[in-house]
Z-matrix of the N, CA and C atoms (Angstrom, degrees):
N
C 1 1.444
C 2 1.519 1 110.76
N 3 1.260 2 122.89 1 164.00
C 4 1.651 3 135.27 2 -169.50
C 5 1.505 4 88.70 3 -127.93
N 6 1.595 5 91.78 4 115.65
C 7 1.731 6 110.78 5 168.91
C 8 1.604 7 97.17 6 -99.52
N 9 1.263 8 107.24 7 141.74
C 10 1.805 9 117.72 8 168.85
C 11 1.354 10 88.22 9 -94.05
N 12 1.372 11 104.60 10 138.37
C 13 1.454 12 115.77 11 168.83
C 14 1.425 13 106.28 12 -75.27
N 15 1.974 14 124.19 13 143.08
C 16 0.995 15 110.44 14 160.90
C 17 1.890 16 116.25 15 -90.79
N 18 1.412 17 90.19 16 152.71
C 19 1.773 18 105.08 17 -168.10
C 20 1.448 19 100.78 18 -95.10
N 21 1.275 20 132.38 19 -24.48
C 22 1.517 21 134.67 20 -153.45
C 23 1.339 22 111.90 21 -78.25
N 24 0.986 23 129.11 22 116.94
C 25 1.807 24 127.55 23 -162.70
C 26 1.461 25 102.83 24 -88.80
N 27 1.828 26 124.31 25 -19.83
C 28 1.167 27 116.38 26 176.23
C 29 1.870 28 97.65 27 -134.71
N 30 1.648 29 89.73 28 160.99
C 31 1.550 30 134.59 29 -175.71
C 32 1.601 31 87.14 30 -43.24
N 33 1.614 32 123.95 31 159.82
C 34 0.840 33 107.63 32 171.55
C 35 1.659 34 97.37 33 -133.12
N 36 1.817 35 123.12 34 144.14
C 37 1.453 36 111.44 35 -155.33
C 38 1.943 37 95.40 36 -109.98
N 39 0.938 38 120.82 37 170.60
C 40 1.792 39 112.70 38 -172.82
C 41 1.452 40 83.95 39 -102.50
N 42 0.821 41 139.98 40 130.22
C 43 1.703 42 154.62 41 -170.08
C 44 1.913 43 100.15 42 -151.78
N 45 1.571 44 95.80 43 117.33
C 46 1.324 45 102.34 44 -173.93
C 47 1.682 46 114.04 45 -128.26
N 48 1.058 47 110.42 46 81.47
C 49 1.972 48 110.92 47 -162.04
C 50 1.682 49 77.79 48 -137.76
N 51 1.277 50 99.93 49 174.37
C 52 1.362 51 128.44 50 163.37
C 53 1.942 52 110.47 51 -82.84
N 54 0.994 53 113.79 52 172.06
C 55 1.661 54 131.31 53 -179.28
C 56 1.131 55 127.41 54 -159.43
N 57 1.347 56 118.70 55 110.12
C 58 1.505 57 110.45 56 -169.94
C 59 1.911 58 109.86 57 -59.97
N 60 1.158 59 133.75 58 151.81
C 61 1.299 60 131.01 59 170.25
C 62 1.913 61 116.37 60 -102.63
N 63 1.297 62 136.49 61 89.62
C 64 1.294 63 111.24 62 168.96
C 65 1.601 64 127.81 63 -94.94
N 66 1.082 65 111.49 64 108.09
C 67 1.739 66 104.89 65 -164.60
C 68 1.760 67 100.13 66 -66.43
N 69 1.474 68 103.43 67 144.67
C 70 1.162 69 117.57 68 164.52
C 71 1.553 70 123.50 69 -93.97
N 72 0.938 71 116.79 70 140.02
C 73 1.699 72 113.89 71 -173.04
C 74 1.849 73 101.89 72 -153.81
N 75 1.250 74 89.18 73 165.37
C 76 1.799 75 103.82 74 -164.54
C 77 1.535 76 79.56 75 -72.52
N 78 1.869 77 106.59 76 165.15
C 79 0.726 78 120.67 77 -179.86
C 80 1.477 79 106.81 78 -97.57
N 81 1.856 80 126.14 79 -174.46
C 82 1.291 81 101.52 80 -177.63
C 83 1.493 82 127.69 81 -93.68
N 84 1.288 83 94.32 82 24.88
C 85 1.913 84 119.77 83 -178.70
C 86 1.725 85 83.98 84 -99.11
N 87 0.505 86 129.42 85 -44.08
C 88 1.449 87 132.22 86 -177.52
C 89 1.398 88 123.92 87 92.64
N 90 1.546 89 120.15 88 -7.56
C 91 1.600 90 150.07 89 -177.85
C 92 1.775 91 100.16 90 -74.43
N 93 1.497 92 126.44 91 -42.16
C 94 1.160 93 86.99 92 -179.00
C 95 1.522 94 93.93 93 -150.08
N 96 1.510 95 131.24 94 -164.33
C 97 2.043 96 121.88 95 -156.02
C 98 1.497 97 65.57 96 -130.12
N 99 1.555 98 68.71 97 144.56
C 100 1.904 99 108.53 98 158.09
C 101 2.033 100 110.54 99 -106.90
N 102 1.156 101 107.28 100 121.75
C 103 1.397 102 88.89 101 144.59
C 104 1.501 103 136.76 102 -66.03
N 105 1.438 104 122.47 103 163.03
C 106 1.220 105 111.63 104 -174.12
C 107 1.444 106 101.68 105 -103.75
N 108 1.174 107 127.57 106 151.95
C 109 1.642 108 146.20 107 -172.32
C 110 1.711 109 111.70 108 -82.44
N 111 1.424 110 94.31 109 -21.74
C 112 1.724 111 92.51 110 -175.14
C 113 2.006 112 114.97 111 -94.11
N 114 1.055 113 123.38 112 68.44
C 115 1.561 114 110.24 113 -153.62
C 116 1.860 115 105.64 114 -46.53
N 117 1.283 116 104.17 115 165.47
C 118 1.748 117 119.80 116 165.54
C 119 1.627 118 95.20 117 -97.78
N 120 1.364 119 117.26 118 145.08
C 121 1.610 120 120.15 119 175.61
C 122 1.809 121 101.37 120 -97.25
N 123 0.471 122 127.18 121 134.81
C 124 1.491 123 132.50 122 -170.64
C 125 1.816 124 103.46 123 -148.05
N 126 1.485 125 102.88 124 157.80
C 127 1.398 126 117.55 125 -165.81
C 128 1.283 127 129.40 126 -125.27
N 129 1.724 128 120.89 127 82.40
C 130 1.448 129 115.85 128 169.07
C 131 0.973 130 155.52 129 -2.58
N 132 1.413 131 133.42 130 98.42
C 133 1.519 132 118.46 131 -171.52
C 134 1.636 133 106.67 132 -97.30
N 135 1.104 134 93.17 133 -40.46
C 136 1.703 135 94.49 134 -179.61
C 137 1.883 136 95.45 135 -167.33
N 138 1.388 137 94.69 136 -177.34
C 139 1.619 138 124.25 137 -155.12
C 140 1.596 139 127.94 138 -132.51
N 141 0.870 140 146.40 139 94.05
C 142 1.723 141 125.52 140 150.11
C 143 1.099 142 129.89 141 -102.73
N 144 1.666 143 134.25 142 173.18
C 145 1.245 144 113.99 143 145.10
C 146 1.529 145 145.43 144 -40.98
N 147 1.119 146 114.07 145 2.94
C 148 1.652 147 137.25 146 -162.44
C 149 1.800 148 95.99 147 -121.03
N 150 0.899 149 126.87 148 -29.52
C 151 1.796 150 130.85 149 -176.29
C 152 1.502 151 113.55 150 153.89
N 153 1.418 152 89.70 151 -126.98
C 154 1.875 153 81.12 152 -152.62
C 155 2.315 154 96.39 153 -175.64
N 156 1.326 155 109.95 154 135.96
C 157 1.335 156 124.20 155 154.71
C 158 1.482 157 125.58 156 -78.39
N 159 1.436 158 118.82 157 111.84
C 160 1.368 159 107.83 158 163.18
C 161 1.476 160 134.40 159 -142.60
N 162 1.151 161 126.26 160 176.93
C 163 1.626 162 92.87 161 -163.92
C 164 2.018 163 90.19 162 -152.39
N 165 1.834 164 96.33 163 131.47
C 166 1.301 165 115.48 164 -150.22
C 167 1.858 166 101.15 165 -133.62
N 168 1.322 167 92.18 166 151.67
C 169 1.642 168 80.97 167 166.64
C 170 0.998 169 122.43 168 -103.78
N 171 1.273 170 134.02 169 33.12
C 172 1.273 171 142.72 170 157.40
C 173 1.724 172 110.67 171 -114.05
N 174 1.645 173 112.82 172 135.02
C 175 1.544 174 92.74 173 175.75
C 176 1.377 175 111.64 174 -100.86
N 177 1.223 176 117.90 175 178.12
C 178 1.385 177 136.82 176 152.28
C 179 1.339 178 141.20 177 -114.80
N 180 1.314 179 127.61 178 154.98
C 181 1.279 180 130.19 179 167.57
C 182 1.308 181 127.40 180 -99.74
N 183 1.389 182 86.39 181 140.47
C 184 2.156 183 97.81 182 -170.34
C 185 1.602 184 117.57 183 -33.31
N 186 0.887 185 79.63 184 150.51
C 187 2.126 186 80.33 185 -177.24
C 188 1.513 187 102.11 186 66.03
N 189 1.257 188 155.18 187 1.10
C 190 1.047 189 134.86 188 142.29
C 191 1.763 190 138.98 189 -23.97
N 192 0.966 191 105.62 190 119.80
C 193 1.788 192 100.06 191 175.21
C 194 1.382 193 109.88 192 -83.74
N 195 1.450 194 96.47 193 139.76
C 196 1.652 195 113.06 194 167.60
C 197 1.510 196 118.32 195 -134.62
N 198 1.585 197 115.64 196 156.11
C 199 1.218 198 118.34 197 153.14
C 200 0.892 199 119.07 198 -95.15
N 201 1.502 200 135.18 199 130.85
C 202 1.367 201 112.17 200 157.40
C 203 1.303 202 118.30 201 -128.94
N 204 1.671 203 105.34 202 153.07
C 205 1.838 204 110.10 203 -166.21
C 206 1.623 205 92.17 204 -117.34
N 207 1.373 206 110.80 205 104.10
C 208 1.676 207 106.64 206 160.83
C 209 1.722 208 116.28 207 -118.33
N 210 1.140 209 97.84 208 151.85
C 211 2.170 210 105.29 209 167.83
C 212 1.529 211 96.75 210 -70.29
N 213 1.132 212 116.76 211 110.29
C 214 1.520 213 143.31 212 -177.59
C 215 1.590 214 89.21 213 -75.99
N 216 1.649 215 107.36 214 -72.38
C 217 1.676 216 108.36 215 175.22
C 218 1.456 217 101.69 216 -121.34
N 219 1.551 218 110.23 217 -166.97
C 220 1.407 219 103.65 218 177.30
C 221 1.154 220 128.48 219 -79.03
N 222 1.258 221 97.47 220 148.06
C 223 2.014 222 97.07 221 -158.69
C 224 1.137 223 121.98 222 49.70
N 225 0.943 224 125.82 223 23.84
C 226 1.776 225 136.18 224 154.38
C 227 1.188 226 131.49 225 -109.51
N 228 1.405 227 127.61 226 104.22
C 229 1.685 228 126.16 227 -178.74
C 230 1.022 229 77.04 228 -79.07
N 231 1.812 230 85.30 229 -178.42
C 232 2.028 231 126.06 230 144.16
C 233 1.041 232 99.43 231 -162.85
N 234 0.933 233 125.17 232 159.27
C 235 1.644 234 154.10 233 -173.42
C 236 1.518 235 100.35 234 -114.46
N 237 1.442 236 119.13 235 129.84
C 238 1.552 237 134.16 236 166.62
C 239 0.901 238 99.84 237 -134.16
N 240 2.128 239 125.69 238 154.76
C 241 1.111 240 142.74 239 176.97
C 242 1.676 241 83.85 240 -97.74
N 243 1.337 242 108.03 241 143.57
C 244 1.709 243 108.94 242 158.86
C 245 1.809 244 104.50 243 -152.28
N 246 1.595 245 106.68 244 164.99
C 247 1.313 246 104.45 245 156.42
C 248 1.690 247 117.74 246 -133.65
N 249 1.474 248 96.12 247 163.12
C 250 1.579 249 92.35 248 -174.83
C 251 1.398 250 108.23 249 -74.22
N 252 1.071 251 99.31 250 158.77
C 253 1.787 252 119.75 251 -167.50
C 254 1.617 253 104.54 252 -115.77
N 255 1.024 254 111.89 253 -72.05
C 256 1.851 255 126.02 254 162.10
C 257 1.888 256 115.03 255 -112.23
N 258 1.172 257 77.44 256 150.15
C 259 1.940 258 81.00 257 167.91
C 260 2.053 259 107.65 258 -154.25
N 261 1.345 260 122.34 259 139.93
C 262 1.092 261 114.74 260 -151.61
C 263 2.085 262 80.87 261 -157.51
N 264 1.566 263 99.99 262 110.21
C 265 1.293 264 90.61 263 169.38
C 266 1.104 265 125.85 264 56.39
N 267 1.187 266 158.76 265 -164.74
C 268 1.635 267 139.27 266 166.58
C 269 1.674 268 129.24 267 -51.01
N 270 1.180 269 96.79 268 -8.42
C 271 2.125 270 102.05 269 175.75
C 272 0.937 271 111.59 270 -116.90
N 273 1.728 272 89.21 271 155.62
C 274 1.805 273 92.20 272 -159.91
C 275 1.562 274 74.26 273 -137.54
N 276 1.430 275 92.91 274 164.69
C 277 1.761 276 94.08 275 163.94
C 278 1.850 277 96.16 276 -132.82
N 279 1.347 278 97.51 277 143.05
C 280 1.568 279 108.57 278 176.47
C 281 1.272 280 100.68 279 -128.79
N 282 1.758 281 88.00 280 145.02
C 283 1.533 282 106.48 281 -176.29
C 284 1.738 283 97.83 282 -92.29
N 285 1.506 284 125.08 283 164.23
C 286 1.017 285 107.76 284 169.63
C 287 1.796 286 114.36 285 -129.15
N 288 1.485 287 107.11 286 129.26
C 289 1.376 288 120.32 287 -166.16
C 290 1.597 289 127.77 288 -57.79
N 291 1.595 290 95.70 289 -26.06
C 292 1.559 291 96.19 290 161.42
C 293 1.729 292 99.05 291 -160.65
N 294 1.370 293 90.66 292 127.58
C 295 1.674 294 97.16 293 165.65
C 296 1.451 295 111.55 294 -105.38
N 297 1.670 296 94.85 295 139.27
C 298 2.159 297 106.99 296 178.43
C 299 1.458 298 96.78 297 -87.23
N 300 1.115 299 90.33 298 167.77
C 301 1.676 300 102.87 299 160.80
C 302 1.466 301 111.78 300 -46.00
N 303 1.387 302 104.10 301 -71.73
C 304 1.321 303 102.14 302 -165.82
C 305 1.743 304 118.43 303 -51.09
N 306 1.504 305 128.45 304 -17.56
C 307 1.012 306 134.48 305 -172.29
C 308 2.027 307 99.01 306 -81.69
N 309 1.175 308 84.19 307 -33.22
C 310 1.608 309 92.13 308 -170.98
C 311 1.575 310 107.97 309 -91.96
N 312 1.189 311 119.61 310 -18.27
C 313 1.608 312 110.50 311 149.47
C 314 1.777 313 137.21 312 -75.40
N 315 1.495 314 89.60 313 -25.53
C 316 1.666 315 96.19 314 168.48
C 317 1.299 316 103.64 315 -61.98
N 318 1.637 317 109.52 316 -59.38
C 319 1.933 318 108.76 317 -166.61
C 320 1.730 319 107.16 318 -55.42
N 321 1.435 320 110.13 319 -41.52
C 322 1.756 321 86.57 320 157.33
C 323 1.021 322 139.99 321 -52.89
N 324 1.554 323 128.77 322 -44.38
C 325 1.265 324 136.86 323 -177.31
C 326 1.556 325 109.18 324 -67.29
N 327 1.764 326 111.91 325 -12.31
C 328 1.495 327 82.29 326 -167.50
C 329 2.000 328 90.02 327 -113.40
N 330 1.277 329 117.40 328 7.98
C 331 1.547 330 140.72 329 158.10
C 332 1.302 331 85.50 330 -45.97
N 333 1.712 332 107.84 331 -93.24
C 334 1.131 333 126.75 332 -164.03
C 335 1.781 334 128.57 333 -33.72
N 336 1.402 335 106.74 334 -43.15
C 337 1.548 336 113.45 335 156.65
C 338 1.695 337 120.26 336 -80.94
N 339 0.725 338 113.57 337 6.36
C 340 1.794 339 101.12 338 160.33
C 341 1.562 340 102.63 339 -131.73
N 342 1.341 341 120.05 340 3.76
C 343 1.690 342 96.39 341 155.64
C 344 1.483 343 99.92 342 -103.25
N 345 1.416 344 131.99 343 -16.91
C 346 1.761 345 99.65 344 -179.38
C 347 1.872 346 112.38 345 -91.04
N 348 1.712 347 91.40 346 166.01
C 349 1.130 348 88.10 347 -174.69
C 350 1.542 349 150.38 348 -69.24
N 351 1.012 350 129.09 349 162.85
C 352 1.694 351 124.89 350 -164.61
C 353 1.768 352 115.26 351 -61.57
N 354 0.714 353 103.17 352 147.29
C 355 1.499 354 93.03 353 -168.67
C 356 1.820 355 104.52 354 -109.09
């Protein structure tokens, strides 16, 4: 049999919210990217410290820049820079270019509630 190696250095959590999308693109000097002001709403499938699944009706192409603004917990955004890695039909998966603390304490906290048990 042919095993695919897995590449993913982190756990991956089922995270199901919406996410605003703002694509980044060069500006028309071409020296440095603007985000765009109008977000795409796009829809979570899941999460890690490493990026994130989501699925939009608009597609994209690999290496694309994005912003994205999601509720990590309640009443809590964050904002991450990421880019797409694959995209297939409406999902894309983005890697993300720098994670904060605070981005990397939500994805625990929300680890932490879907691996313990049901009460």
């Amino acid at each position: 049999m042919n095993y695919i190696e897995e590449k993913r250095k982190f756990n991956r959590v089922e995270f199901q919210k919406t996410v605003k999308v703002f694509p980044v693109v060069p500006s028309r000097s071409g020296n440095i990217f603007e985000v765009q002001k109008k977000p795409i709403e796009a829809w979570v499938n899941d999460i890690s410290e490493g990026g994130l699944r989501f699925e939009a009706a608009d597609s994209f192409d690999p290496n694309f820049l994005l912003k994205l603004s999601l509720e990590i917990e309640e009443e809590k955004s964050v904002e991450v820079y990421g880019k797409i890695i694959w995209s297939r039909d409406s999902h894309c998966g983005v890697r993300f270019m720098l994670v904060d603390q605070e981005l990397r304490k939500g994805i625990h906290a929300i680890s932490k509630k879907k691996n313990s048990p049901s009460k």
